[in-house]
C-alpha positions in Angstrom: 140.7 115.5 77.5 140.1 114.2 74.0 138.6 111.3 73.2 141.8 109.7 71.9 142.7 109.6 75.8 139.2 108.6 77.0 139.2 105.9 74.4 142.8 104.9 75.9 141.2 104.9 79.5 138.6 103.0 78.6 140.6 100.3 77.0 142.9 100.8 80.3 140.1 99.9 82.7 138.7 97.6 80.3 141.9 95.1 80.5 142.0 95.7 84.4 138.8 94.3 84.5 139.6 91.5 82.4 142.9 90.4 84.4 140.8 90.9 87.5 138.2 88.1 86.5 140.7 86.1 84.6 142.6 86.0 88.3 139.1 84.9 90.1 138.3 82.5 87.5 141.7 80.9 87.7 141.8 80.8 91.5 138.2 78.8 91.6 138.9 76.3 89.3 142.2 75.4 91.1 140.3 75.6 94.3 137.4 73.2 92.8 139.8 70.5 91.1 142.4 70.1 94.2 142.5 67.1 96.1 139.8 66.8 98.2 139.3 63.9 100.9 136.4 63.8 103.5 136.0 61.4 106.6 133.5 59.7 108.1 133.7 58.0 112.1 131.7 55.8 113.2 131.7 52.6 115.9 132.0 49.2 114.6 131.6 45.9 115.8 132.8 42.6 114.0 131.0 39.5 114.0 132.0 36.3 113.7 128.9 33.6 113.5 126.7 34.6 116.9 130.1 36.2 118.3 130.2 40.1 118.4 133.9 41.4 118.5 135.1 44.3 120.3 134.0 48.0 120.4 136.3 49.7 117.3 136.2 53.6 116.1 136.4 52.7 112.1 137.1 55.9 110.2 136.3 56.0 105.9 138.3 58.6 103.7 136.5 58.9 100.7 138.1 60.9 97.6 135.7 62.9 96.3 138.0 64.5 93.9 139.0 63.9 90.7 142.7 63.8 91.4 144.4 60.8 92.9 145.4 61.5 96.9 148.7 59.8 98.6 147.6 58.5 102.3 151.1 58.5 103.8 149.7 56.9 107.5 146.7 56.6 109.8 146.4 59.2 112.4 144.0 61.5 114.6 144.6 65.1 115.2 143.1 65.8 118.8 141.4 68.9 120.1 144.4 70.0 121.9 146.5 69.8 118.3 148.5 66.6 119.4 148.4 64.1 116.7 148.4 60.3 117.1 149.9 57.9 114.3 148.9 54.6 114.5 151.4 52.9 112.4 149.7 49.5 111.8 146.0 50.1 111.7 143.6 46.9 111.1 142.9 48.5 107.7 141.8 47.0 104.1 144.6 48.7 102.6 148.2 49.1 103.2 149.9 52.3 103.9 151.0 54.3 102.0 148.4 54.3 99.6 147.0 55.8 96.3 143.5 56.7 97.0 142.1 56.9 93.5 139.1 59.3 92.5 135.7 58.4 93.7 137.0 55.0 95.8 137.6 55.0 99.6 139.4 53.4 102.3 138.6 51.6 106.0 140.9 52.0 109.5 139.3 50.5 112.5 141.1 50.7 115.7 139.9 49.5 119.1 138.6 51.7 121.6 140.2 50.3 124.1 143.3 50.9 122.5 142.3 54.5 121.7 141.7 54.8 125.3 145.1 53.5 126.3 147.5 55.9 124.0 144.9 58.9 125.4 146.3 57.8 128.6 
């Protein structure tokens, strides 16, 4: 082999190298700047002067992205891979909705009608 070819391999190996990290680089930036929601349950109860309302599940999505999110609806994916829509949640928002970057938004549903569409 003369160097002519091992200079030609080198350069070979060289741009394999670079598409390779170009690739990863690529794939972790779209991975980091995709739309990205978390959720947090918790139990709520409304009050009303010394009056404490009923027992509610309220769940907060939060966008922690920096793109905007569309919430089409308000539902809960069970263990068992059902999904329940609730289609008029006692929410402080409207659905659908544009969930801009860095705001969030409130769904409360009763527990006892949670229990009820369990069955």
């Amino acid at each position: 082999m003369d160097w002519n070819q091992i200079l030609i391999a080198i350069t070979a190996i060289a741009a394999l190298w670079a598409a390779i990290l170009s690739s990863v680089n690529f794939i972790t930036k779209r991975h980091q700047e995709r739309a990205k929601v978390k959720v947090k349950l918790q139990t709520q109860m409304l009050t009303w002067g010394p009056q404490v309302g009923p027992a509610m599940v309220a769940i907060t999505a939060y966008n922690v992205s920096k793109e905007v999110v569309f919430l089409s609806s308000f539902g809960l994916r069970l263990a068992d891979k059902r999904t329940m829509i609730f289609p008029n949640p006692q929410s402080d928002v409207s659905f659908p909705h544009k969930l801009l970057p860095g705001t969030n938004c409130n769904v409360r549903i009763e527990y006892k009608i949670l229990a009820q569409e369990l069955g």
